[in-house]
C-alpha positions in Angstrom: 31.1 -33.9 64.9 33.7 -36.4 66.1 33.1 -39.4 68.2 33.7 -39.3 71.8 36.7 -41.1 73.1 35.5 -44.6 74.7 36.0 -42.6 78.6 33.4 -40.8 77.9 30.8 -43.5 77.6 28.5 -43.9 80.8 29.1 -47.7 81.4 33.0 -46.8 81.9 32.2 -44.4 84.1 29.6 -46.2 86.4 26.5 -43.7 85.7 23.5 -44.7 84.0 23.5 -43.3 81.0 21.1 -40.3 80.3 18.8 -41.0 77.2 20.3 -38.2 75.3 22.9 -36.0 75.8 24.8 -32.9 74.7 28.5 -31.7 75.9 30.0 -28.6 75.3 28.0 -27.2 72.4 29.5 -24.2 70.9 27.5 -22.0 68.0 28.5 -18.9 66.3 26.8 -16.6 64.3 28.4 -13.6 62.7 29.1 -11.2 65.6 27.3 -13.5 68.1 28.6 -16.2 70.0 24.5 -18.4 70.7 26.0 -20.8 72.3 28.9 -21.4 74.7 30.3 -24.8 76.0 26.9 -25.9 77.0 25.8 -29.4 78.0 22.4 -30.7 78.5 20.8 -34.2 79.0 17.5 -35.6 79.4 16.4 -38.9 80.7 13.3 -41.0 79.6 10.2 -40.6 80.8 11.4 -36.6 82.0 10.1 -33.2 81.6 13.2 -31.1 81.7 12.5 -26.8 81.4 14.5 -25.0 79.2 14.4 -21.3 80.8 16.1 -18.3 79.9 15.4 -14.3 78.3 14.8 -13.8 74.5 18.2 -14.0 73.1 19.5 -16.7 75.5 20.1 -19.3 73.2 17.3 -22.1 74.1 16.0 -22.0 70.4 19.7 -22.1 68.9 20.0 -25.3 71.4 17.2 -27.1 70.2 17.9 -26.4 67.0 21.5 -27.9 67.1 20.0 -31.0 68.8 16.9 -31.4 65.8 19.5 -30.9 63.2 18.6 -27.7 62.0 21.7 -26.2 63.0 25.3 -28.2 63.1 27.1 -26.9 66.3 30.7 -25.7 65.8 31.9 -28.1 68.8 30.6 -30.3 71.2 29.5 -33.9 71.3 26.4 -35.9 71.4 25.7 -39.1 73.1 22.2 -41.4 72.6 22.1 -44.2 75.5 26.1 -43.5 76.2 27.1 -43.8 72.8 28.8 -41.0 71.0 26.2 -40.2 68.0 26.5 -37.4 64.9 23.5 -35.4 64.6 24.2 -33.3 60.8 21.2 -32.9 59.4 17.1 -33.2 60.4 17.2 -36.8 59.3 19.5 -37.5 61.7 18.0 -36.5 64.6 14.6 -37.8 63.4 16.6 -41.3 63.2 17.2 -40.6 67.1 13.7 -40.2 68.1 14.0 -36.2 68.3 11.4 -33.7 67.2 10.8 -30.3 67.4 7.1 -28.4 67.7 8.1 -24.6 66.9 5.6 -22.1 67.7 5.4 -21.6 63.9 3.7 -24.5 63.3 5.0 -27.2 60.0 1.2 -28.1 58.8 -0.6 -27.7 55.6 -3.6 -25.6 55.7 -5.3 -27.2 53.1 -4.4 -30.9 53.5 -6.6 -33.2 55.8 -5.2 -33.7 58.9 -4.0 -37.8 58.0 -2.0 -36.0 55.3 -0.1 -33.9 57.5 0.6 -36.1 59.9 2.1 -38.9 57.4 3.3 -35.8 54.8 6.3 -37.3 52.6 6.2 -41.2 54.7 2.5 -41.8 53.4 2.1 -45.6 53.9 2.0 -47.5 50.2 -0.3 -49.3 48.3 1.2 -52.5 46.9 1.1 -50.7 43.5 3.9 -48.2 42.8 3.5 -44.3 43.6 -0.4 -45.0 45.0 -1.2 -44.0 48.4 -2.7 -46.6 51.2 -4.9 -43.9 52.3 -7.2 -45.9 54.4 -4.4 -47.4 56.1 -2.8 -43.6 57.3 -6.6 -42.3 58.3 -6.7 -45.6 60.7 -3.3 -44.5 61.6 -4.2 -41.3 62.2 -6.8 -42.0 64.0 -5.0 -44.9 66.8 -2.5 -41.1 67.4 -4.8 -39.1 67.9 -6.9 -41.5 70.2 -3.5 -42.0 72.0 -3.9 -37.9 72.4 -7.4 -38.3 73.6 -8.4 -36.2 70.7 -11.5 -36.5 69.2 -10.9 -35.4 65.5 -12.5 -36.8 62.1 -9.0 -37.4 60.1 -10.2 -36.0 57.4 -10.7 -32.8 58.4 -8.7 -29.5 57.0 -6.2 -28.2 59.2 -7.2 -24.7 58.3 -10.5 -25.0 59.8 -8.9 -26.4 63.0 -8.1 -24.2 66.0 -4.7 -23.4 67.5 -4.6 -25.9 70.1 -6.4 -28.7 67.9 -3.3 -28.2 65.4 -0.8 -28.0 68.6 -2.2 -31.6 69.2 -1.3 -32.4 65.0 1.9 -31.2 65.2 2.7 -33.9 67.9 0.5 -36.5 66.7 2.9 -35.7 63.8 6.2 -36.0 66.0 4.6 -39.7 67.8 4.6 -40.9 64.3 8.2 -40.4 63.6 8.6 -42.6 66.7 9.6 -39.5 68.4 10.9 -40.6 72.4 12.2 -37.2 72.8 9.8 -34.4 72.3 10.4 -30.2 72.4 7.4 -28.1 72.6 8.3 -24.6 72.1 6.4 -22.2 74.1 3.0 -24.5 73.5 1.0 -22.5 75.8 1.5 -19.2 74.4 -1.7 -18.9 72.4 -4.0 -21.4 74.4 -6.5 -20.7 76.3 -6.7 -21.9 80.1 -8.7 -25.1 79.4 -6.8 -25.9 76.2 -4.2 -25.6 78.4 -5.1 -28.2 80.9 -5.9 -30.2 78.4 -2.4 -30.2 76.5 -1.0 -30.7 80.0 -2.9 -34.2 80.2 -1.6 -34.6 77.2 2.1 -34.6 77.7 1.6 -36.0 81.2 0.1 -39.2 79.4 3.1 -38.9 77.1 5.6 -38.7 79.9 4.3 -41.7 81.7 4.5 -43.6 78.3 8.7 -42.9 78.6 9.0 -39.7 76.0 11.4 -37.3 77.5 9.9 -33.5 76.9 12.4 -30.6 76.5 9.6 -28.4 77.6 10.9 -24.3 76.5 8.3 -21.9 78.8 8.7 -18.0 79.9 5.7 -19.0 82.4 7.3 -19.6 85.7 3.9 -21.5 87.3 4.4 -24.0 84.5 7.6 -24.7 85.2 6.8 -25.7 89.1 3.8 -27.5 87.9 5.3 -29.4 85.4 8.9 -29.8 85.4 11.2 -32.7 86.6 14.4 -30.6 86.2 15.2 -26.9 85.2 18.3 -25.7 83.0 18.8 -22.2 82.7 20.5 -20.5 79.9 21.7 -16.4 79.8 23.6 -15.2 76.8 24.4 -18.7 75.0 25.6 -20.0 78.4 24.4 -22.4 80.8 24.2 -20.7 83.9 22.0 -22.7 86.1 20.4 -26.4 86.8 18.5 -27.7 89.5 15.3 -29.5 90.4 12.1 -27.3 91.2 12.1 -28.2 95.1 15.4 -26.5 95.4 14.4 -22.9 93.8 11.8 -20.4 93.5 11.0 -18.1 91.3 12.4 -15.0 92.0 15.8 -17.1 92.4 14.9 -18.2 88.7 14.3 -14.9 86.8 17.5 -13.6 88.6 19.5 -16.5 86.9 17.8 -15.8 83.7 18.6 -11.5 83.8 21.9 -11.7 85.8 20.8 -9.7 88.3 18.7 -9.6 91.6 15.0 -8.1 91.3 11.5 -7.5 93.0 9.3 -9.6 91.0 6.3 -7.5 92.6 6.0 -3.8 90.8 3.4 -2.0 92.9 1.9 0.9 90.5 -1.2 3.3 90.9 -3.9 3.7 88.9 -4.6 5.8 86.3 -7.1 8.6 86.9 -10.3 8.2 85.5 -9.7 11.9 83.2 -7.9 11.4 79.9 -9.1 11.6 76.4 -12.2 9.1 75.3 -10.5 6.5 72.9 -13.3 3.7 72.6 -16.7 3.9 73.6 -19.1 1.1 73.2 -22.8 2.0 74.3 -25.3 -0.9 74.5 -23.8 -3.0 71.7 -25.2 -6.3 70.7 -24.0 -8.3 67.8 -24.9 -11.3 65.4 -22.2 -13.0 66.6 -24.6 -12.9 70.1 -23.2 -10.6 72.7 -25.4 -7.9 73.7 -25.5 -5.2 76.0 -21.4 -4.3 75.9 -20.7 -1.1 77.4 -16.7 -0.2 77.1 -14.9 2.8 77.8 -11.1 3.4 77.0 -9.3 6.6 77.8 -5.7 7.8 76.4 -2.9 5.5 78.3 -5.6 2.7 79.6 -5.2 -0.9 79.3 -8.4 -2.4 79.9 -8.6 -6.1 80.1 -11.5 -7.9 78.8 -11.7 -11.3 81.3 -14.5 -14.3 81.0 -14.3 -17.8 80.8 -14.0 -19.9 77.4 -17.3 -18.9 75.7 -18.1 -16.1 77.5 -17.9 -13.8 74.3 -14.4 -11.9 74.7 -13.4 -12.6 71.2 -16.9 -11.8 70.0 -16.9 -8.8 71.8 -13.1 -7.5 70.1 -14.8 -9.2 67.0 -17.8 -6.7 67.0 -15.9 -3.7 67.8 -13.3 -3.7 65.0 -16.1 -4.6 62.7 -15.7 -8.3 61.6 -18.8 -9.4 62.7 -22.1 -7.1 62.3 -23.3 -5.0 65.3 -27.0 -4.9 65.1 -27.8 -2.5 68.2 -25.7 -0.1 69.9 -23.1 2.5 69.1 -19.0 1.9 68.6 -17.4 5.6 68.8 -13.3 5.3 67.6 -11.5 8.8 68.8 -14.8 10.1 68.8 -15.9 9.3 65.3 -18.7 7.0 65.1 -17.4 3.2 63.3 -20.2 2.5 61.3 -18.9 0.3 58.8 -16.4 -2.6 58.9 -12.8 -3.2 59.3 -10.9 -0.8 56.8 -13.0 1.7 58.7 -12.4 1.3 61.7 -8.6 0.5 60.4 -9.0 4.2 59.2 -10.4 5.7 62.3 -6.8 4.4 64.0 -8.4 0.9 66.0 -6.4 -2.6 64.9 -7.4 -6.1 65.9 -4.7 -8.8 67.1 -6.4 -12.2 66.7 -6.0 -15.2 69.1 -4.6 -17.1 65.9 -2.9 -13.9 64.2 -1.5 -15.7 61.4 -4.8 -17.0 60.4 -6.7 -13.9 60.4 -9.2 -13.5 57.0 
């Protein structure tokens, strides 16, 4: 990366300088072009939405500005001045991090130790560990957060959203002022939701600038300060929320005009009995569950947090015992656990998949 000539710094220029910015980023692959002369910037105290289809280069971005990636051409400025982002460390050095939707932490380390993992504050002996000095660190982040959370406690045993709220506990204690959550909503739950969007409202009116990356279009209008669009490694779009909607966003983000409404029929009560659940109740504590699922039915399962709809998939597949009722699975009877009803052709997708046990 080569420094910018001295015209391209804001004060000669008479604009106030953005608190980071990237110009004509280029990234190639073998066979595919990610990125393509795009620019970004992000001021302080800004939530800016990165948009665009699978494939249209927001990941690729973010991972050029965290250092992950070194882009082929383009330029960097931090405050108006040409910078070199090379390498992780470098853009850690800036105040940049990254929280992937394949989360960095340690199942089996406290959470203190994740959050300080390889900067662990020293004792004044060599290679010991100040370790109540990072739990009261900890613990002043996570406070910050609003997060209620002994810092001793294994990340493994935490739930998706608690470790969400880790991972940028983590970032705040690299001094982070410009923060990327990638998708952070995808497994949350409505309430864990509002709650992470406290969050990172408190964070905004603190100064840290969000690159916030979303496929959910109400988030967008209910968050963002700015939107960029990206569509095949190019930057096709930017705007602020008052002056778009959201069928003028997803045809930015395809290319092509569309009818964001799909009207459909239902399908008639009369295929083939899948899954039939008569009078189930569990030890997990749901209890009278009837369910009926035909050939080419999707039937959602809806309730509030608590109500029991992971109980009740819970129950069904056999993870937790049924103590009344019957299960049925293409019209064999599931009377034992999971690798039967595996056998009998039923499979169960977990909230947090990757920490299914």
């Amino acid at each position: 990366m080569t420094a910018a000539p001295s015209s391209g710094n804001a004060a000669a220029t008479g604009r106030v300088a953005p608190l980071f910015e990237l110009r004509g980023i280029g990234k190639q692959f073998p066979g595919v072009k990610a990125l393509d002369d795009v620019s970004f910037e992000i001021q302080a105290g800004e939530i800016h939405m990165l948009l665009g289809e699978n494939g249209a280069g927001k990941s690729s971005l973010m991972k050029v500005l965290c250092g992950a990636y070194s882009a082929d051409q383009g330029e960097f400025f931090h405050h108006g001045e040409a910078v070199r982002i090379n390498s992780l460390a470098a853009a850690q050095a800036l105040g940049v991090a990254v929280i992937f939707q394949e989360f960095s932490l340690i199942p089996y380390l406290n959470i203190a130790q994740n959050i300080f993992l390889g900067r662990e504050p020293r004792e004044r002996f060599p290679g010991m560990v100040d370790r109540d000095r990072m739990h009261a660190e900890a613990r002043k982040l996570l406070d910050l957060l609003g997060q209620d959370l002994d810092t001793g406690t294994l990340v493994h045993t935490l739930g998706v959203a608690q470790q969400q709220m880790v991972e940028i506990a983590k970032a705040l204690s690299q001094n982070a002022r410009i923060l990327v959550p990638d998708e952070p909503t995808s497994a949350l739950s409505e309430r864990e939701t509002e709650r992470l969007f406290a969050v990172l409202k408190n964070l905004k009116r603190q100064g840290v600038a969000m690159i916030y990356i979303s496929h959910r279009l109400a988030e967008v209008f209910l968050l963002g300060d700015r939107i960029t669009v990206l569509r095949d490694g190019k930057k096709v779009g930017s705007m602020l929320p008052t002056e778009t909607t959201p069928d003028q966003l997803v045809s930015l983000m395809i290319g092509r005009k569309v009818d964001t409404s799909y009207a459909r029929g239902m399908n008639e009560a009369n295929g083939v009995m899948v899954l039939e659940v008569h009078d189930m109740a569990a030890e997990n504590g749901v209890a009278d569950i009837n369910i009926e699922v035909r050939v080419g039915e999707i039937v959602g399962l809806v309730g509030l947090v608590g109500a029991g709809r992971t109980e009740v998939a819970r129950a069904i597949f056999g993870v937790d015992r049924v103590t009344r009722g019957e299960i049925r699975i293409g019209g064999a009877a599931r009377t034992g656990g999971p690798d039967q009803a595996a056998l009998l052709g039923a499979a169960l997708i977990p909230e947090n998949w990757k920490g299914l046990r």
